[in-house]
N, C-alpha and C positions, 0 to 999 in steps of 0.2 A: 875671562870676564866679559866675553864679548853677550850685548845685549842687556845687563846691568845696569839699572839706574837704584838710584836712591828716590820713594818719594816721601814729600813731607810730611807725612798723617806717621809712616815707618817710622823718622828719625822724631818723632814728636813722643812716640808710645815708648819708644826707646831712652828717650833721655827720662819721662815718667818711669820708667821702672829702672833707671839706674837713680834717681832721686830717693823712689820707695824702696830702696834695698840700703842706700847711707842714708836715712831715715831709720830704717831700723836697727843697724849698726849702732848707731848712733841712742837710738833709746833703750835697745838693749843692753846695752851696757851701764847706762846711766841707772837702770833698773837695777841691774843684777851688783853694780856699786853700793847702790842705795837702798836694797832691802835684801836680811838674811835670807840665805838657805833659798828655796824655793818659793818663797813669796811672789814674787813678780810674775811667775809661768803660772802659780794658782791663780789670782786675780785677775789674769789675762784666759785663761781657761775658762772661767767662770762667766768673765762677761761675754766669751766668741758663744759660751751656752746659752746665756739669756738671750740672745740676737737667732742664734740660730734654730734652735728646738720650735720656738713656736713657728718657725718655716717648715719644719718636718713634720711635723704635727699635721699639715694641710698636703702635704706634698707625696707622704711614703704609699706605697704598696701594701698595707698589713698585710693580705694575702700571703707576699713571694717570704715573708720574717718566720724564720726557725732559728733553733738555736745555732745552725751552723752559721747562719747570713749574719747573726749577731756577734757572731764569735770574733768571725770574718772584718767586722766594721767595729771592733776595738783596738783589733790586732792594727789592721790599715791606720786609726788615729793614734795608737800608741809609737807606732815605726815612722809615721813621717810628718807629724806633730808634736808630742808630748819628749818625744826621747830627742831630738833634734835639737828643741829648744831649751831644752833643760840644757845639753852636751853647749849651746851657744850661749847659756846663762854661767857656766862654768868655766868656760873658755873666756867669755871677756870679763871675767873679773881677773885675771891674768896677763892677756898679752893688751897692747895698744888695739884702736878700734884700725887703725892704719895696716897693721899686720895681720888683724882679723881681713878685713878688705882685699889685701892682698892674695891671704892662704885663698879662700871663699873667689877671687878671681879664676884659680886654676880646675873648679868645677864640670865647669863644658868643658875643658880640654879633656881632662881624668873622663869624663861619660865619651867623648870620641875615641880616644887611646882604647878604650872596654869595646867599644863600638867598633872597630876593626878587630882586634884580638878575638871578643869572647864572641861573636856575632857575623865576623867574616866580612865587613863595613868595607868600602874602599870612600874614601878621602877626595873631592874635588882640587885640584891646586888650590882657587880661593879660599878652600876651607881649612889647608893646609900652614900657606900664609895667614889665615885669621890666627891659628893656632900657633904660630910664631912670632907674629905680632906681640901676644899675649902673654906668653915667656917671658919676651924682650922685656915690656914694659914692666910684669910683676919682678924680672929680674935687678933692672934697674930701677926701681922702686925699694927694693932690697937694698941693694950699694948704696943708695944716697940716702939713707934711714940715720938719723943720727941721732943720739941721746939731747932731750930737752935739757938745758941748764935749769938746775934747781936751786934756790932760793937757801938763804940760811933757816927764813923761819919755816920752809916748807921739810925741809932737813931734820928741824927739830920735833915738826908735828910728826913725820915717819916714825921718830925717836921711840913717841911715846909708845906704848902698849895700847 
């Protein structure tokens, strides 16, 4: 680690996008709680379209558009948009947002682990210990997980149907 600093603009963009990640944890679930089926992914669909389209509208190439380039940019929104968030709209109406958080921490490690194996990667020590660190903490996070105490009347509302 010689030569490593942290600076503060890094650790400032860093704590913003670990805030917007339990941020969405957080509403996604409250969503996929709170409205059947696929409601939530359509309505969120719909408005990232109204925002977005008329930027494309100014912005595309008609020129380079055939049917393959279209084919192409369905495939790409359907695999790491639409099928993702639906699979996270079905997942948190199941486990806690804490265990979601948790599985979802071992992401980069699962993309380094591919990144040596399937790619031929070699690993820095720091990145090594980042990747231990990460374990550790989602590990013990796991062990110290312990069931909320439930209420009688919250017991009886489960009851119902």
């Amino acid at each position: 680690m010689v030569g490593w600093h942290a600076r503060p603009f890094g650790i400032v963009l860093a704590l913003t996008a670990a805030a917007a990640w339990a941020g969405y944890i957080l509403l996604t679930r409250r969503v996929a709680t709170q409205l059947p089926g696929l409601e939530g992914i359509t309505i969120a669909s719909l408005v990232s379209l109204v925002l977005l389209v008329p930027l494309a509208v100014f912005t595309v190439d008609y020129s380079t558009l055939n049917w393959g380039v279209i084919g192409l940019l369905v495939a790409v929104g359907v695999l790491s948009s639409a099928f993702p968030y639906t699979l996270d709209t079905f997942i948190l109406r199941r486990i806690t947002p804490r265990l979601y958080a948790i599985i979802t921490s071992f992401g980069p490690v699962i993309a380094a682990v591919f990144g040596v194996l399937v790619l031929g990667e070699s690993l820095l020590l720091q990145q090594q210990v980042a990747i231990l660190v990460v374990c550790v903490a989602a590990g013990a996070a796991i062990a110290t997980q312990r069931e909320q105490p439930v209420s009688d009347l919250e017991r009886t509302a489960r009851a119902i149907p």
